[in-house]
N, C-alpha and C positions, 0 to 999 in steps of 0.2 A: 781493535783500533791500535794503531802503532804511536809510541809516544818518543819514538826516538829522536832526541835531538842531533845523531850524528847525521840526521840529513840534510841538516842547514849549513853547514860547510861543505859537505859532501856538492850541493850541487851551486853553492858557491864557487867552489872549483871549477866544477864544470863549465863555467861561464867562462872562462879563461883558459880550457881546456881546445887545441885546436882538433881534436882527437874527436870529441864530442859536438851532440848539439841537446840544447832545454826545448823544449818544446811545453810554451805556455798558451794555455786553453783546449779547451775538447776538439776544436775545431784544427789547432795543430797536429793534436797527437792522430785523431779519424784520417788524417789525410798520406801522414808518415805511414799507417798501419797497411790503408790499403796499397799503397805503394812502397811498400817491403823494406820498412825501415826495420833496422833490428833493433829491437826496445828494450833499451837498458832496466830501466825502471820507472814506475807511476806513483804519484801520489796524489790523493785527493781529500779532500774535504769531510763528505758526506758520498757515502758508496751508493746511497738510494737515490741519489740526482745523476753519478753517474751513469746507473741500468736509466732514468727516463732518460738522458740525451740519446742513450744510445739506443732506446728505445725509438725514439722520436726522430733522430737524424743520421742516426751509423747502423740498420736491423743489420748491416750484411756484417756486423761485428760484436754485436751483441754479448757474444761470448767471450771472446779475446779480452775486450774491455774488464769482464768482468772477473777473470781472470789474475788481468794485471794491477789493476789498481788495489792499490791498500790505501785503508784509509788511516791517515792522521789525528791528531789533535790540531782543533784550530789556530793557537796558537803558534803550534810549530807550522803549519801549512802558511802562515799568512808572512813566513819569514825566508821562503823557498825562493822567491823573487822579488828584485824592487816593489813591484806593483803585481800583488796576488791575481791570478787570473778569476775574473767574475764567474767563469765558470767551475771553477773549484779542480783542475786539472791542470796538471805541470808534470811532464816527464824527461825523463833523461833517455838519450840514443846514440847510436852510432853516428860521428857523417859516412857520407856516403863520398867515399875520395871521386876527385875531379883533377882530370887532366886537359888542360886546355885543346893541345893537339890532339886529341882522340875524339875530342866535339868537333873539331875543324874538320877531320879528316871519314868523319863519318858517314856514310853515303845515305843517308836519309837527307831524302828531296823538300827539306826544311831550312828555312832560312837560320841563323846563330844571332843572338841580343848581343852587343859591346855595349855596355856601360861604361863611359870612359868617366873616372874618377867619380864616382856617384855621392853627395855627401851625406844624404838623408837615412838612417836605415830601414827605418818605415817605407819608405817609399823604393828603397831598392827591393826591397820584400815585396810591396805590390807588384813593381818590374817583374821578378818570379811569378808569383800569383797569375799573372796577364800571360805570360811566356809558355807557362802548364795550358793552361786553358787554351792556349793557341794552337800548344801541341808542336811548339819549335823544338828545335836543333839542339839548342843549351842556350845558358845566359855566363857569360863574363865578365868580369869588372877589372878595368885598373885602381888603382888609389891605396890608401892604407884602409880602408875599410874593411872589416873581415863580411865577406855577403852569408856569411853560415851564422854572425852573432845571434845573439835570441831578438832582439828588435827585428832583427830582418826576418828570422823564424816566422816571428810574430805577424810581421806583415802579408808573408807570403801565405799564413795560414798551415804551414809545415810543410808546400806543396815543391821546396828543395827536394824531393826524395820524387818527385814526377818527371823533371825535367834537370839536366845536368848542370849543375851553378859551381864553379868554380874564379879561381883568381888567376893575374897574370901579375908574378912578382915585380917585371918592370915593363912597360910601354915599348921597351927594346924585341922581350918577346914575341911580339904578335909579328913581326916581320917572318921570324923563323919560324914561328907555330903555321904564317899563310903562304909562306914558300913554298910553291910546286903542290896546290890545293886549290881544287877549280872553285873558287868561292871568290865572288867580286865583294869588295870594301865598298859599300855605301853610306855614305855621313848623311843625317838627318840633320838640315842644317838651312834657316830660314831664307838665308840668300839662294838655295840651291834651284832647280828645275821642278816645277810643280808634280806631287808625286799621281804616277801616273797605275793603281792598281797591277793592272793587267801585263804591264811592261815588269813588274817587278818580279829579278831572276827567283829561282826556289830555295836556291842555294846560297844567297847572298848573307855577308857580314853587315848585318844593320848595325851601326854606330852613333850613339845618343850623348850629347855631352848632359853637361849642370844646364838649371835652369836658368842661372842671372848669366855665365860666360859661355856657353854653352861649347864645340869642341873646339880642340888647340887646335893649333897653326898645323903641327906636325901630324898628326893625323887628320887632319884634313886634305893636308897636302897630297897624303897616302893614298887617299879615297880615289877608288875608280869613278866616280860621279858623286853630287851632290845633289838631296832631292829635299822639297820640303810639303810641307803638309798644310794643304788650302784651310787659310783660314778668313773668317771677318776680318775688312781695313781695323787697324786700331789696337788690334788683340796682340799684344807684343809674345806674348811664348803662353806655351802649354803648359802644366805639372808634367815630370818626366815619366811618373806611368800611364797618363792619359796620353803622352805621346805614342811611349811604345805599344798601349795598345791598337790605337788608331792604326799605326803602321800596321802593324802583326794582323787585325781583323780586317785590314785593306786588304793584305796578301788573302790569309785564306778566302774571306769570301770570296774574291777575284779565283784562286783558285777554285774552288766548291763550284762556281758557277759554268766555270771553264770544262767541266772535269765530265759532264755528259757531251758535250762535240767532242774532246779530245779522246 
């Protein structure tokens, strides 16, 4: 058992580090491991609850796990993060660099997430989360939010290292990142044309605003169409990763279903 306390600044840093990502809970790190994050370092709690998780819910990593993690002193463990992970697992990683224009330009017949100015980081994390599992394009955000902070980590389940999550330093960029890139700008936007699955291109930039103002003027403007998402009279807006999955599981199953005639 390790009792060093130079790890509590150590991954203090890292939280302010853009170089870096924390990966807090077991369920973050299983997810970075199997999608090839490179793993700085682990620490844990108690080593014999990390072999049952990974017993229980990672066998295809059993060994890695066991491997990486050292274990702590509790008290140092429980000062690794704001809020110690109930699972007893917190690691340090590489990110994984992201370039906006090389998710636009990429010919995988997947649609791309815009999170325009996202303010929640939990809930930009589940937007990742929903995005992996959908198996899109990439996910990007404008705002000053950093979408790699550990809150969003946290949300996503660590599943940034699946799907490609990057930022766009200003709303100016996405013009030049979609210039001369067959990918139409769709704004998800309550007044828009009722979304119609099967109509929706593969390629397409889905664009999601905030939940109370949802998107500007100006990218909306931008948008090659506006579509929205059938709901109950009355029900004024979605949570925004309940939106983007709705969309994203509209696309592929529409797709999936399509995919034996075609």
């Amino acid at each position: 058992m390790s009792s060093s306390g130079s790890l509590i600044p150590r991954f203090r840093r890292a939280r302010r580090d853009r170089s870096l990502a924390v990966l807090e809970g077991f369920h973050a790190l299983k997810h970075a491991l199997r999608f090839g994050a490179n793993i700085l370092e682990v620490a844990c709690s108690d080593h014999a609850e990390v072999d049952r998780l990974g017993a229980l819910l990672a066998p295809d990593l059993g060994e890695r796990l066991r491997s990486l993690a050292c274990e702590v002193e509790p008290a140092i463990f429980a000062q690794l993060a704001p809020l110690a992970p109930s699972t007893g697992v917190i690691a340090l990683a590489e990110r994984r660099p992201g370039d906006p224009a090389a998710v636009l330009a990429d010919g995988n017949p997947a649609p791309v997430v815009l999170l325009e100015d996202p303010r929640d980081l939990g809930n930009m994390g589940a937007c990742v989360r929903v995005a992996a599992a959908a198996d899109v394009g990439g996910v990007l955000t404008t705002g000053s939010h950093d979408p790699w902070h550990p809150d969003a980590l946290r949300g996503a389940a660590g599943l940034h290292y699946a799907v490609p999550v990057s930022r766009l330093d200003r709303f100016e960029t996405l013009d030049v990142v979609l210039g001369g890139i067959d990918r139409p700008l769709l704004a998800i936007d309550p007044e828009g044309d009722p979304l119609d699955p099967a109509a929706l291109p593969a390629r397409a930039v889905l664009a999601f605003g905030t939940e109370r103002y949802g998107l500007s003027p100006e990218l909306t403007a931008r948008a090659d169409a506006r579509l929205s998402i059938p709901m109950r009279p009355g029900v004024s807006s979605l949570n925004l990763a309940t939106s983007v999955a709705a969309v994203l599981f509209a696309w592929r199953l529409s797709a999936r279903s399509a995919a034996p005639a075609a």
